[in-house]
N, C-alpha and C positions, 0 to 999 in steps of 0.2 A: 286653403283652396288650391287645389292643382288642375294646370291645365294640360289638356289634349292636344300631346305634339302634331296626332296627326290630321286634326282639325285644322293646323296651318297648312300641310300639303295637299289636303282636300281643295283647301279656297283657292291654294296658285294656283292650279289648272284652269282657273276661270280667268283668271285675271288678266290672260289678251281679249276676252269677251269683256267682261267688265269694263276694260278699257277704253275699246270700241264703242261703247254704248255712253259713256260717260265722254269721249269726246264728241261724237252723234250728236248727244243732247248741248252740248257746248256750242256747238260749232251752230247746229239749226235755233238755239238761241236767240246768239250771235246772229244771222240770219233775221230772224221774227223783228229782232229790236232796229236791226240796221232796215228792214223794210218796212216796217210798219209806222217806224218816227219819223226816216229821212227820206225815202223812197217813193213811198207812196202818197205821202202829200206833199210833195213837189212836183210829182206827175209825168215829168218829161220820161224816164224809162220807160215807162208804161206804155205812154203815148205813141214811143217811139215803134217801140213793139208790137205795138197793138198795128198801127199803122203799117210796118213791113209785112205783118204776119195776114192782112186784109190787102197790100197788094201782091201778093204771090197767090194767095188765095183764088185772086180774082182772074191771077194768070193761068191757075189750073184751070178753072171755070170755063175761060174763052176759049181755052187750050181741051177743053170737053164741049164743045160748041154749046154754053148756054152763058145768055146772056149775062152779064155782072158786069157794075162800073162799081169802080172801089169809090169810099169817100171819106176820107176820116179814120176813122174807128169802123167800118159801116161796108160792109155787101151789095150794094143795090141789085138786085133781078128785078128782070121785066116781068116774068108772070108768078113771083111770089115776092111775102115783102123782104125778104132779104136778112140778115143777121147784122150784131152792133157787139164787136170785140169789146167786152168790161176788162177792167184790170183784174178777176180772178181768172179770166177766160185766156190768158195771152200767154202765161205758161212760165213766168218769170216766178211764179214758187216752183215749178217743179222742178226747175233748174234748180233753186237756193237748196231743194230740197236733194235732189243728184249731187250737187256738188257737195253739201256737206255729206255725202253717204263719201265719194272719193275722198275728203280729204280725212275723214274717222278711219278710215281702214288702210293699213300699212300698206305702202309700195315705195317704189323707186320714184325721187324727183321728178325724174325727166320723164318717164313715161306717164305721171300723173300730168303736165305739163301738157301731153300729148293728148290724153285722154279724156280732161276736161272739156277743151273745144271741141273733139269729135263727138261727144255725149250730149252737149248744148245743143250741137248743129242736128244730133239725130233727134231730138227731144224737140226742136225749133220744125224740122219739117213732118214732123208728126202732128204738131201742132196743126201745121198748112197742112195738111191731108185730114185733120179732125174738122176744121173750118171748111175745107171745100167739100164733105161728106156733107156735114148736115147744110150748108146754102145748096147743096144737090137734092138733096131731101125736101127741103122745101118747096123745089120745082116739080120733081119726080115721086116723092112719097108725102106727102107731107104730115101724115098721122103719126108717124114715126118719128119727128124729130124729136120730139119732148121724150119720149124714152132714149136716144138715142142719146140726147144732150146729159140726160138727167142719171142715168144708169152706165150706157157706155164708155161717155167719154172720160169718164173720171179712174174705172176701172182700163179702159187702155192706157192712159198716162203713168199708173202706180205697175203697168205690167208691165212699160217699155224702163222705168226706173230700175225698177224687180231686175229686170232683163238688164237694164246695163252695170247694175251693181253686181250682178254676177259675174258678166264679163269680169269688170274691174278683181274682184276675190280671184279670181284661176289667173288672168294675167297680167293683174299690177304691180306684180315683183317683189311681193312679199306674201309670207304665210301667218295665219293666227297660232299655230303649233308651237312647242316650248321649245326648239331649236332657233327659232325665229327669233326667240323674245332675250334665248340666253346670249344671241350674239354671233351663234355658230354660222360657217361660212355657207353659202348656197351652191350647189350643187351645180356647178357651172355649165352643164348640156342645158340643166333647166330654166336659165337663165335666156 
């Protein structure tokens, strides 16, 4: 039985992809089991989240002159009944889920360092502008929330991740190409 030298040169060209996707699945894993064992049945992150994420919300709200008292978890408006942050609504997978996309894909330390928290913070007030849309919604449209909740909001979150995992690929400081992977130096203007 003989094998096909060039069946090995075939495979390495995948293999910064391969990588990528086998640390991906690692790392969001890692992820699922750290939040779904310790995380979210101790509750406080959640709460805590859920809680910031309903009072900013409620700042946009007054800061759009309609009524909102924050409570809790919870929206209060005066002429609808308001919205109740759950732990899938609060946005702390879609972070676990962004930051394992940064730390699977090759970059520089310090600018993932960097990247991280401005990704959280953009994906954190996205969040506060998905919340105070639909508590707006329930004032001003209200037949719309349930598609907006149910269709919308799921597809803006996976299109602002979309969106910041690209960022990350063009300027996290590293490439998936076979210069990358063999070691070769970067091109220091592109740096």
């Amino acid at each position: 039985m003989t094998t096909d030298s060039t069946s090995g040169v075939q495979w390495s060209r995948y293999r910064p992809v391969l990588r990528f996707l086998a640390k991906a699945v690692a790392i969001y894993g890692a992820w699922y089991v750290l939040y779904d064992l310790w995380l979210l049945p101790d509750g406080r992150l959640d709460a805590w989240v859920s809680q910031t994420v309903v009072h900013a919300g409620q700042m946009v709200l007054s800061g759009l002159g309609i009524d909102a008292v924050a409570s809790e978890r919870s929206i209060e408006l005066a002429h609808a009944s308001g919205i109740r942050i759950v732990d899938g609504c609060n946005g702390l997978s879609t972070i676990g889920l962004f930051v394992g996309f940064v730390l699977a894909f090759p970059g520089s330390t310090r600018r993932r360092l960097l990247f991280i928290p401005f990704g959280i913070g953009v994906i954190y007030v996205a969040n506060v502008a998905r919340i105070s849309l639909l508590a707006g919604l329930q004032v001003h449209w209200p037949p719309a929330f349930e598609c907006v909740h149910n269709l919308g909001a799921p597809a803006f979150f996976h299109l602002i991740v979309f969106g910041l995992w690209v960022l990350w690929a063009n300027y996290g400081g590293a490439t998936l190409d076979a210069g990358a992977e063999s070691g070769a130096e970067a091109d220091p203007a592109v740096a």
